[in-house]
VOGU-3710 file (C-alpha; in Angstrom, 3 decimals, decimal comma):
1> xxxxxxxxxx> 0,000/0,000/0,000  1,226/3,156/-1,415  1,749/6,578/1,527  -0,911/8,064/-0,466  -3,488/5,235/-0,121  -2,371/5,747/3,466  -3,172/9,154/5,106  -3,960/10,847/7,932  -6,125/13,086/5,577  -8,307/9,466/4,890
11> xxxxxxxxxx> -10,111/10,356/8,320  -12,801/12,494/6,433  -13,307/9,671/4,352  -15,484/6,666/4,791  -13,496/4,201/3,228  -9,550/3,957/3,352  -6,657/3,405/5,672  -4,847/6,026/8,602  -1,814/5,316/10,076  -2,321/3,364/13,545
21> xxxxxxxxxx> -0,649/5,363/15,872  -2,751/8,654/13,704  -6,070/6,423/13,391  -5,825/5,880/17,256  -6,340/8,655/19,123  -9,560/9,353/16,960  -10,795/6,034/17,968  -10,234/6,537/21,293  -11,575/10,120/21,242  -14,788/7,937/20,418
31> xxxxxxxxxx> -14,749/5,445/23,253  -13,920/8,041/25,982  -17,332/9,535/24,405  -19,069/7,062/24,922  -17,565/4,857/27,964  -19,135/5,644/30,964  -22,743/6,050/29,360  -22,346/2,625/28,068  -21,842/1,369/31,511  -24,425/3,181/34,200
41> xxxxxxxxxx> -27,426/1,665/31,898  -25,909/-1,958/33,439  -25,076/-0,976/37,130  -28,712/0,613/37,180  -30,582/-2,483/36,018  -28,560/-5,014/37,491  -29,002/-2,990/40,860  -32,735/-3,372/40,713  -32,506/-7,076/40,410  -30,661/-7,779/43,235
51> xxxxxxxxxx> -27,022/-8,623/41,998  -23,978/-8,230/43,818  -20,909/-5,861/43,014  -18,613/-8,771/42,117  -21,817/-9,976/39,851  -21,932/-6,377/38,015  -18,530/-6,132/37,977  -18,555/-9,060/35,310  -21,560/-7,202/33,219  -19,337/-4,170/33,232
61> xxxxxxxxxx> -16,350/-6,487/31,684  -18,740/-8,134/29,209  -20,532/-5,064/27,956  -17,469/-2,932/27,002  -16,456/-6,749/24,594  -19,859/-6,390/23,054  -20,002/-3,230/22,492  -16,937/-3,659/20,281  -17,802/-6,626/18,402  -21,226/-4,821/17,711
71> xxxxxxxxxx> -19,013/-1,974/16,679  -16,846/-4,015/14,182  -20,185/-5,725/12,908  -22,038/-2,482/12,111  -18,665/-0,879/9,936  -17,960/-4,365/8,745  -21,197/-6,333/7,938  -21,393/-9,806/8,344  -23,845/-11,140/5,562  -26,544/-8,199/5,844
81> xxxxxxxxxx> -26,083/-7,170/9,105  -24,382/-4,602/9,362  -24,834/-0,537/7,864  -21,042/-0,205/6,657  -21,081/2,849/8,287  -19,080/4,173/11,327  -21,995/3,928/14,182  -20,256/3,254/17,608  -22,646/0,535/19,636  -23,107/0,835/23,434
91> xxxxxxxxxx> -25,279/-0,279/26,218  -28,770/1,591/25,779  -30,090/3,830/27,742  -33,573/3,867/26,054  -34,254/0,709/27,846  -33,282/1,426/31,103  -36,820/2,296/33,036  -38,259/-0,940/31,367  -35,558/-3,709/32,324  -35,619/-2,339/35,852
101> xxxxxxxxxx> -38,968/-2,655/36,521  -38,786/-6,434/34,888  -35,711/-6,556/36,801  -37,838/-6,177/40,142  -40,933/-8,281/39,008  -39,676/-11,245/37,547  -36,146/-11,048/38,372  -32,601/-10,541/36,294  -32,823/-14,049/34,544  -36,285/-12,837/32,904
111> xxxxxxxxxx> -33,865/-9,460/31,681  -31,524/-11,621/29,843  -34,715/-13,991/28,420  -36,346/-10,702/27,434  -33,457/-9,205/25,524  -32,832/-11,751/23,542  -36,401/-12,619/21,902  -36,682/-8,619/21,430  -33,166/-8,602/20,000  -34,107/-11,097/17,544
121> xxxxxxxxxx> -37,466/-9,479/16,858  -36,018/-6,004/15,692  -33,322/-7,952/13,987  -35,994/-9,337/11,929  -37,416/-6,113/11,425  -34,428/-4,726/10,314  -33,883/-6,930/7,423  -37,315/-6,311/6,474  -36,843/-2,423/6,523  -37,695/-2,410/3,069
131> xxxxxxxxxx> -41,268/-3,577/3,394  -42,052/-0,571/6,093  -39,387/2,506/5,962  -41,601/4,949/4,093  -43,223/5,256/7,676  -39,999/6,808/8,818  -40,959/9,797/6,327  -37,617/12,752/6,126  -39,892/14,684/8,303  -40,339/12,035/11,279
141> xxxxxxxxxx> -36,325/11,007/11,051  -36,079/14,784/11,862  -38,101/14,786/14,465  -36,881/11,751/16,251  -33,412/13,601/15,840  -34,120/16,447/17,331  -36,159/14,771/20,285  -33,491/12,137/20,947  -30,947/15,861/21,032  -33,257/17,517/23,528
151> xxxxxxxxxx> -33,716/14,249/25,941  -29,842/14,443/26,047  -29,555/17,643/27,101  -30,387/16,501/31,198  -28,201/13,907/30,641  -25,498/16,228/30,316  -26,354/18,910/33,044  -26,340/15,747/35,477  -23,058/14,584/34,179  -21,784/17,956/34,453
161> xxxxxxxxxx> -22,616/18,559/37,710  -20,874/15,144/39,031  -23,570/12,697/37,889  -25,601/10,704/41,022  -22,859/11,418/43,505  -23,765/12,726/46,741  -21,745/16,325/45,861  -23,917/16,688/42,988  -23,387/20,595/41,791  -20,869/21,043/44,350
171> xxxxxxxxxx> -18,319/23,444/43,140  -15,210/20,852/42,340  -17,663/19,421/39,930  -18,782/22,635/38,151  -15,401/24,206/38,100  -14,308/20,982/36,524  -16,758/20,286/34,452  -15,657/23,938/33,106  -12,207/23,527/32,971  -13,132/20,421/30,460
181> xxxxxxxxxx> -15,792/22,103/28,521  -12,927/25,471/28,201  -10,325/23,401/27,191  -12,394/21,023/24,352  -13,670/25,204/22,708  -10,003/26,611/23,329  -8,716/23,517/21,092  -11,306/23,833/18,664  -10,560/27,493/18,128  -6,922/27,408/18,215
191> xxxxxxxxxx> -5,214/23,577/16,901  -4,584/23,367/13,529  -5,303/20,990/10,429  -6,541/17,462/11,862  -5,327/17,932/15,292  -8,156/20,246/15,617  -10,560/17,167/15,814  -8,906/15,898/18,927  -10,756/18,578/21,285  -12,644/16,096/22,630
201> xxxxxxxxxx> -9,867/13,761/23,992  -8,129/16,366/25,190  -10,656/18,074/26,921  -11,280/14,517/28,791  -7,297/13,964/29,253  -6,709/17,425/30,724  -10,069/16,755/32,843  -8,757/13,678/34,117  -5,853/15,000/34,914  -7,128/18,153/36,937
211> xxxxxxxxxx> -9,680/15,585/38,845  -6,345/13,835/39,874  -4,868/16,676/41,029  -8,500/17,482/43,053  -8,647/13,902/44,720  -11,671/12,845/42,536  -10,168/10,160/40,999  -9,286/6,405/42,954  -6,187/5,275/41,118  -6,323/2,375/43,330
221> xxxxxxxxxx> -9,417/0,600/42,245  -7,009/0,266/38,474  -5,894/-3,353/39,601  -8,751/-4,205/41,609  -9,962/-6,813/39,486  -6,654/-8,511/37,903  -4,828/-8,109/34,597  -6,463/-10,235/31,920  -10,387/-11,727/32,636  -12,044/-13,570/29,782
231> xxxxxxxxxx> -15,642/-12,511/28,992  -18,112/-15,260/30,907  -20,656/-16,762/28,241  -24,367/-17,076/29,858  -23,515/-15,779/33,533  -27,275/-15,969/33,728  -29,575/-18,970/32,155  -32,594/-16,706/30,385  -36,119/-16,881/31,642  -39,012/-15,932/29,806
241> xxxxxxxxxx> -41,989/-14,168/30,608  -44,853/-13,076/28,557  -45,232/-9,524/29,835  -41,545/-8,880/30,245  -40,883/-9,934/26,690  -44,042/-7,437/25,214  -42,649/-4,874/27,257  -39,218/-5,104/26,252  -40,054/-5,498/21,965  -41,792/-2,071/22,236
251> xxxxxxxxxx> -39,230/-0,586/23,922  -37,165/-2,293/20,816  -39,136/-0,733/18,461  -38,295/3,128/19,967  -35,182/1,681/20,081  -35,200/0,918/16,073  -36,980/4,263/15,788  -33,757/5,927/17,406  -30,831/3,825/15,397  -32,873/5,331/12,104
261> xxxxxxxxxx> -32,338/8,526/13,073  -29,287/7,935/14,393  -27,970/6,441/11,136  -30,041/9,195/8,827  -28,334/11,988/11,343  -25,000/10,522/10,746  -25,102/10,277/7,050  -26,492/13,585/6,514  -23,891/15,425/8,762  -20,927/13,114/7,905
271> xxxxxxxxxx> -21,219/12,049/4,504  -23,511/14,892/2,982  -25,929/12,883/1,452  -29,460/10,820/1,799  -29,225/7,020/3,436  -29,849/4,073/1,851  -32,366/1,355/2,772  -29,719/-1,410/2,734  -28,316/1,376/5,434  -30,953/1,559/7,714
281> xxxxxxxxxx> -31,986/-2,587/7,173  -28,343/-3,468/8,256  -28,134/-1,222/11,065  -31,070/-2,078/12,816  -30,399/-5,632/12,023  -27,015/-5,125/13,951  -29,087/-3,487/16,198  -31,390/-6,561/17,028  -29,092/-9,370/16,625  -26,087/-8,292/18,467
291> xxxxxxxxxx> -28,239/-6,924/21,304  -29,521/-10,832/21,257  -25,893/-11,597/21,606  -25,069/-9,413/24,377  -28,172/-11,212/26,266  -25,838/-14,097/25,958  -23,110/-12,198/28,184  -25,916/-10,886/30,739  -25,891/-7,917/29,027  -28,791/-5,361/28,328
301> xxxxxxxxxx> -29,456/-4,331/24,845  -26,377/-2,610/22,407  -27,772/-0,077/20,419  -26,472/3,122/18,458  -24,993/5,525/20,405  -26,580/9,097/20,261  -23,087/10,560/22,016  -21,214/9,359/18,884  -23,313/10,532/16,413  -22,978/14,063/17,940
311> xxxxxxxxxx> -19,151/13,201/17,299  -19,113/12,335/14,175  -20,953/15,670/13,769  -18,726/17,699/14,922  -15,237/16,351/13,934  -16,398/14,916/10,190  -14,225/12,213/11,075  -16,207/9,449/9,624  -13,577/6,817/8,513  -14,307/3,581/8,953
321> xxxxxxxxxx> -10,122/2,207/9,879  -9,998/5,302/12,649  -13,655/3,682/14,503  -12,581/0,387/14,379  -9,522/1,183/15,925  -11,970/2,348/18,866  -14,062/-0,908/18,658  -10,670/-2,327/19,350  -9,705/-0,368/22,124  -13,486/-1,618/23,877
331> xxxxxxxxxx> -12,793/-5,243/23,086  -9,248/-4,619/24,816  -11,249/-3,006/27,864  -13,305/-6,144/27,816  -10,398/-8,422/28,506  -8,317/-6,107/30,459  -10,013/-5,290/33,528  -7,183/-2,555/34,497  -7,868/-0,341/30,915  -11,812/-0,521/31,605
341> xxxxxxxxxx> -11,172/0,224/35,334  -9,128/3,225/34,347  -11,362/4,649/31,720  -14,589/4,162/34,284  -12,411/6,165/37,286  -13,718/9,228/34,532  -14,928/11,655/36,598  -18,612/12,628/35,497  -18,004/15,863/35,237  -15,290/15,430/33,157
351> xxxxxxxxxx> -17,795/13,994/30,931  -20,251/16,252/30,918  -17,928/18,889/30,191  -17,271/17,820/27,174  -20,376/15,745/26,056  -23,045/18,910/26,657  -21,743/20,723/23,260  -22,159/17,462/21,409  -25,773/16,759/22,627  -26,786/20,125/21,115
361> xxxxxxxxxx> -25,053/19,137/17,841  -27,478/16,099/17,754  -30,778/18,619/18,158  -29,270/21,385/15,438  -28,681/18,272/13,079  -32,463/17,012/13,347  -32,926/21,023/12,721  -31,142/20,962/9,453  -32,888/17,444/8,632  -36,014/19,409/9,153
371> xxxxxxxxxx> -34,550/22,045/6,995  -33,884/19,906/4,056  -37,740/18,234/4,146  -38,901/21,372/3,818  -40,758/23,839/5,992  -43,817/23,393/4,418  -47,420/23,353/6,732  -47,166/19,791/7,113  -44,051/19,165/8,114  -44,057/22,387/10,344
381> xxxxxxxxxx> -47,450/20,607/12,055  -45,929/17,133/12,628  -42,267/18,715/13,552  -44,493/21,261/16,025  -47,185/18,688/17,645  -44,659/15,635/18,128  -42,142/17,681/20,056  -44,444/19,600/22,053  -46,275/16,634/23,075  -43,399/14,836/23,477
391> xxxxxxxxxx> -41,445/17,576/25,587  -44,380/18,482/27,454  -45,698/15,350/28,315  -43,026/14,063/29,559  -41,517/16,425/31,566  -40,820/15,268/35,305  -43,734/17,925/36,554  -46,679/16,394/34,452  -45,829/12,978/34,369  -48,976/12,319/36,599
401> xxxxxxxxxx> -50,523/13,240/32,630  -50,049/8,937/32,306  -51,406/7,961/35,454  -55,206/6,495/33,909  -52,927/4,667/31,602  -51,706/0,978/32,340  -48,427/0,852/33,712  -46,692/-1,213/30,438  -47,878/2,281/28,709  -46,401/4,303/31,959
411> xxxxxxxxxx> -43,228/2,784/31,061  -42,996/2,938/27,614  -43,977/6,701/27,343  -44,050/8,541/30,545  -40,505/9,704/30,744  -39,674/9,261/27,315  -39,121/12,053/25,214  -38,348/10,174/22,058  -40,955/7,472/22,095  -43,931/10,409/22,630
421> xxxxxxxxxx> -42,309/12,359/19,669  -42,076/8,937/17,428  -45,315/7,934/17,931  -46,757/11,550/17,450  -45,375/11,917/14,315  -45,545/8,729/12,819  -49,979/8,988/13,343  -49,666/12,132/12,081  -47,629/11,565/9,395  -50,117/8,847/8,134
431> xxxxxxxxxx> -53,446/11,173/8,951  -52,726/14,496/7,694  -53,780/15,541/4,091  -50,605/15,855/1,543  -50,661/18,928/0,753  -51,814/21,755/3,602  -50,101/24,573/2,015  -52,506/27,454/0,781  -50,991/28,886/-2,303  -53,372/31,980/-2,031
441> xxx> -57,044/32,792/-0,742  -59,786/32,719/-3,421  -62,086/35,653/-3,562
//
């Protein structure tokens, strides 16, 4: 391979190669992004059914290797799973309220049984994508986009201010959840050519390194759990429960409704142009089937990751060599309990500091998606209704707006910005006349 087919310059690309020790730090940028979000969905879950520290310590292991096998399967498809397109897979957050409350009722064995029949039913979905996209109408990608943006957005504040911790907002956190967030702008502004797309890790380097310096960081819990620790295969034998499993598939279809946006929002901002079907079948194929796999290692469901997309978004770096270099980097955390332990000692803060920017480039990118369908009456109407139903209704203060409902519909769409917003817009979408516009009043 020629220095030319070889270049640092290759990272705007989609296909072609990077040199490693170049390709690397881009990766990594991406799994620092991404790392502790992928692992409070697990600690949550597995904490309302009962299981152990030693017991979640394991999930924690085996979620970081799935995530990066479901990383390498989505930008290298295996048969037609798969998008071919640089989507970094984590542990979902979408499905956190549901699995805990099945967690509590039936127990974490019914979890695992649940995941995998709804993994396999959105894989199946996914490679029939063909038969049903046109719901998923420009309009409603948009909207999902923008929703999924704006349900981010608390997500950061909390990470910013030192996440669940007891000194939540205390002034250590904000003034280093500043420093961060300072540090990832004054990069952006003032590094040149493609070191300019590093702002992120280097906001969470210098971060981690000020949170040091604070106290805020146990360097001791790095060796805690060994130097090399193969992922366990079925720590749990599944258990299956009607209600758990119905529960679970819907939340897999918001889920699905969330990689397609995900996906559309990534090829629109990255690669300047409209997805393909084969695209969106593959991805939420990956989607399905690998979070059927992850059931396998105890694991909750592995979906698209919203924090990645904003990425991507931001930096333009889109090529394919430079993620997998990241998906390589999480199946290395999965077997080496010392790099995972180090990368979860990440202050929250930290985090936030430099993830709150990139939420708001997920929201501005479902703006510009609404942009290019047009701001025509119709659109404007199902862009309008779905987000301030879904926004309003499921703010924190009004939530008691559910309570006549049954509780499988509490948990689906109470708190959930996105699945309100989906649904919204897709009935709309199918209800409202074609044309609204009036092109001028008659006399």
């Amino acid at each position: 391979m020629s220095s030319k087919d070889c270049s640092v310059n290759n990272i705007y690309q989609l296909e072609g190669r990077v040199p490693l020790l170049k390709a690397i730090p881009f990766g990594l940028q991406h799994i620092l992004a991404m790392f502790v979000a992928n692992l409070t969905p697990i600690t949550i879950i597995a904490a309302a059914g009962g299981l152990s520290q030693a017991d979640i310590a394991v999930l924690l292991q085996n979620a970081m290797f799935i995530a990066g096998i479901a990383t390498l399967i989505q930008l290298y498809p295996v048969w037609k799973v798969g998008s071919g397109l640089p989507i970094v897979m984590g542990v979902s957050f979408t499905f956190v309220t549901v699995l805990c409350t099945v967690a509590s009722n039936y127990g974490y064995p019914s979890v695992v049984g649940a995941v995998l029949v709804g993994g396999l039913f959105e894989g199946t979905l996914g490679l029939l994508a063909k038969y049903w996209r046109k719901l998923i109408a420009p309009v409603v990608a948009a909207s999902v986009v923008i929703a999924i943006g704006m349900s981010l957005f608390s997500v950061g504040a909390r990470s910013f201010g030192g996440g669940y911790a007891e000194d939540f907002g205390s002034a250590q956190n904000l003034l280093l959840g500043t420093i961060t967030l300072v540090v990832c702008l004054g990069w952006n502004c003032f590094a040149k050519g493609y070191l300019k797309q590093l702002s992120v890790l280097v906001g969470l380097l210098v971060g981690y390194v000020v949170a040091i310096l604070m106290g805020k960081v146990d360097l001791s819990v790095i060796f805690a759990g060994g130097f090399v620790s193969l992922p366990k295969l079925m720590p749990y034998k599944p258990e299956f429960h009607a209600g758990a499993i119905l529960s679970v598939c819907i939340i897999f279809l918001v889920s699905a409704a969330e990689t397609i946006g995900d996906t559309t929002a990534m090829v629109a901002t990255g690669l300047n142009r409209e997805i393909e079907s084969k695209e969106i079948s593959g991805s939420l194929a990956c989607d399905g089937y690998a979070s059927s796999l992850s059931s396998l290692v105890g694991c909750p469901p592995v979906t698209s990751f919203s924090q990645n997309v904003g990425l991507l978004a931001m930096t333009k770096v889109v090529n394919k060599f430079t993620i997998m270099t990241g998906a390589g980097c999480m199946i290395l955390a999965g077997l080496l309990p010392p790099v995972g332990n180090f990368f979860a000692s990440l202050p929250e803060s930290v985090l936030g500091g430099c993830t709150i920017m990139m939420f708001g480039t997920i929201m501005t990118s479902g703006m510009q998606m609404l942009a290019k369908a047009g701001f025509n009456q119709r659109n404007v109407t199902i862009a309008a209704l779905s987000l301030a139903v879904g926004v309003g209704f499921t703010a924190a203060s009004e939530i008691d707006l559910w309570h006549i409902f049954p509780e499988i519909v509490q948990s689906v769409f109470s708190a959930n910005v996105v699945a309100v917003a989906f649904v919204v817009s897709i009935i709309l979408n199918l209800v409202l006349p074609k044309n609204m516009d009036v092109d001028k009043i008659s006399e």
